[in-house]
Steps between C-alpha positions, in 0.01 A plus 500: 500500500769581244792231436821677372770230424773710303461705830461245730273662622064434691309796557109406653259775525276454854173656472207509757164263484214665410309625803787454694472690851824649645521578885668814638846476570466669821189392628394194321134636441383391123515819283432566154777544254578844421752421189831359452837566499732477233646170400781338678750228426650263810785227405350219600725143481606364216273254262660286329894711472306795401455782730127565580352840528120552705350853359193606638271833581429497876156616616407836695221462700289746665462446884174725666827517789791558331431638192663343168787236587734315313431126512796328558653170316521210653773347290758756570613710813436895549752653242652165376537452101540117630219273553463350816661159415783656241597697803542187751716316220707852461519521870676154481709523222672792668557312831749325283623722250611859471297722364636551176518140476148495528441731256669273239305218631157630486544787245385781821727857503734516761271766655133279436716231722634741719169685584377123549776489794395806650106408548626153631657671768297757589173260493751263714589791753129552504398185605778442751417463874589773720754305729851564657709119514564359816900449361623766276777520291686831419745566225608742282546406070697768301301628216856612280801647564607764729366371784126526420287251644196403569371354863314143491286392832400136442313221676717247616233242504351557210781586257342776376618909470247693693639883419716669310640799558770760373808551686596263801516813758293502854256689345425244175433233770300704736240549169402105530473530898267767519240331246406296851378593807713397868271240541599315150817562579508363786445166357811486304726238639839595360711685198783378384709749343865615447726709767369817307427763727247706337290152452591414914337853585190503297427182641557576827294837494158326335514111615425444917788305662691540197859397715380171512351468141781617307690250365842508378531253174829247536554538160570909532665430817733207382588756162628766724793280601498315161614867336730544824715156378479645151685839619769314714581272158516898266721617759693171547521439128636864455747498709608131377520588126720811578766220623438302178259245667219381360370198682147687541454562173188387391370388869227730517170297415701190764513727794175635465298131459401325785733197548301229348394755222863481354505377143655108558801554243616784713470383857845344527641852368294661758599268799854602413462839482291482815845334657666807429531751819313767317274801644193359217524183662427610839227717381335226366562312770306740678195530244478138527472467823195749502301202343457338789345765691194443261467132657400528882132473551498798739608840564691457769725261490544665111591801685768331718673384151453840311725619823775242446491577146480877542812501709693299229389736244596817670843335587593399154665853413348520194288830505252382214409197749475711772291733405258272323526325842384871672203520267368135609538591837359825484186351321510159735168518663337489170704230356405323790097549464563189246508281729119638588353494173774280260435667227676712227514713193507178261196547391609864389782411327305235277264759417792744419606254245236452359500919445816398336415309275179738444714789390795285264175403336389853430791603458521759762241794623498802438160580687503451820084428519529233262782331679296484791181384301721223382598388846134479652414287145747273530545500855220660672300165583173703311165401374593649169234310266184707396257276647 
């Protein structure tokens, strides 16, 4: 052992017993050794603040089977510069950190840490059971601008990403059906997804019964009218400020809360603006009373109220509320399977934050495999550790 305290720095030399007797790597037969490679070095954790190096010279031995093999360590991993443990406590450390914030904090390159990442998940993806979800989750995260993005299927259950692909066309999400057979896929339950079409027909072309799995999420559903009360207020507010009024001015964020959502010191300026015979107000009117659709117990008499509602909205002359009313009851049967399964893309969207807050930390991607290897560390529910 050396002891290097300017450096702070512990190297240890490992060297075999005398005599020892090293078993083939393939086989396990005792062989005799043959030579040995050159020396090594592993980070191993830290002794006392000072980083701690393992060197060694591995054995060769010389199976009658399989001729001369390298004898493995059993500190360290296939490949790894990391001992076994060092790599655990890395593995940790960048749970909670970025990676060049690890590097800072453990004195690693941004690539040693990086690299560390990548076996994680690939060991992790290894190990994984072969499974589809009973109750999947489908949703698509953009990767940057311009309308790239990147396709995320997720356990609902579990709160975990189970694939991700590029793209969010049919074809992206037909790549994670065909991995299982029709029996597997027969035992999935229900997807809950947005009104996206190429997402609606991939599903329905791999999963059996698919009309009655598919699942509409409120949230998506509720939005489409949301952004229909937000175009009646632009046009509204337009054609208000060309006469010189500006009593919208600033609404924006009021109209699109839910009621009880509105901040408190601007409720009584709401409820006076809501007084006002104004197209916005009847919008919202409108996108409010969607909420209770979400509260009956069962489909049908849910269905009964969606009518009432639907011929409101399609009476209001406002085209932005009608046509957002068209699209719900174009897509009604699968809103509906809700009431079946009561569940949603919730799940989805937690994980998509999460992604969020994944790429503010690094900053961005620019590679679209390492944004993806980032998602199934931090959100992949893996068995990343190396034993």
């Amino acid at each position: 052992m050396r002891l290097d305290l300017a450096g702070d720095r512990v190297d240890v030399w490992v060297e075999e017993v005398s005599g020892a007797v090293w078993e083939c790597p393939e086989c396990g037969k005792g062989g005799s050794v043959y030579d040995h490679a050159q020396e090594r070095v592993w980070r191993h954790l830290n002794t006392c603040q000072c980083q701690t190096y393992l060197h060694a010279r591995l054995p060769r031995v010389k199976c009658p089977e399989h001729g001369v093999r390298q004898v493995p360590a059993p500190w360290a991993g296939p490949g790894s510069q990391f001992t076994l443990r060092c790599e655990s406590w890395l593995i940790d450390t960048l749970k909670e950190c970025d990676v060049s914030g690890v590097g800072r904090l453990t004195g690693t390159s941004w690539d040693e840490a990086w690299g560390i990442v990548e076996r994680a998940v690939a060991r992790g993806l290894d190990r994984k059971e072969r499974r589809i979800p009973q109750y999947l989750g489908v949703d698509e995260k953009a990767f940057s601008k311009r309308h790239r993005y990147e396709t995320i299927v997720c356990d609902l259950k579990k709160g975990t990403v189970e694939y991700v692909v590029e793209d969010r066309t049919q074809e992206s999400l037909e790549r994670y059906y065909r991995q299982f057979t029709v029996k597997e896929l027969r035992g999935v339950k229900a997807v809950a997804m947005d009104m996206w079409d190429p997402f609606i027909a991939a599903t329905k072309n791999y999963l059996p019964e698919a009309d009655d799995k598919i699942v509409f999420d409120h949230f998506h559903v509720t939005r489409t009218v949301t952004q229909a009360v937000d175009q009646v207020r632009r046009q509204e507010h337009k054609a208000l400020m060309d006469q010189g009024d500006e009593q919208l001015k600033g609404t924006r964020h009021l109209w699109l809360a839910n009621v009880e959502n509105v901040p408190e010191w601007r409720r009584a300026e709401f409820q006076a603006i809501r007084g006002i015979n104004l197209k916005t107000g009847r919008a919202w009117a409108i996108k409010e009373s969607l909420r209770e659709f979400w509260t009956y117990g069962y489909a049908k008499p849910a269905r009964r109220y969606f009518r009432r509602w639907y011929f409101w909205a399609t009476h209001s002359r406002l085209s932005p509320v009608i046509k957002a009313a068209k699209t719900l009851h174009r897509h009604l049967p699968n809103i509906l399977t809700y009431f079946k399964h009561y569940i949603s893309n919730a799940t989805a969207e937690g994980l998509n934050s999460k992604i969020q807050t994944l790429k503010q930390m690094a900053c961005g991607f620019r590679n679209r495999e390492h944004y993806r290897t980032a998602i199934y560390f931090h959100c992949g529910g893996l068995d990343l550790y190396p034993w």
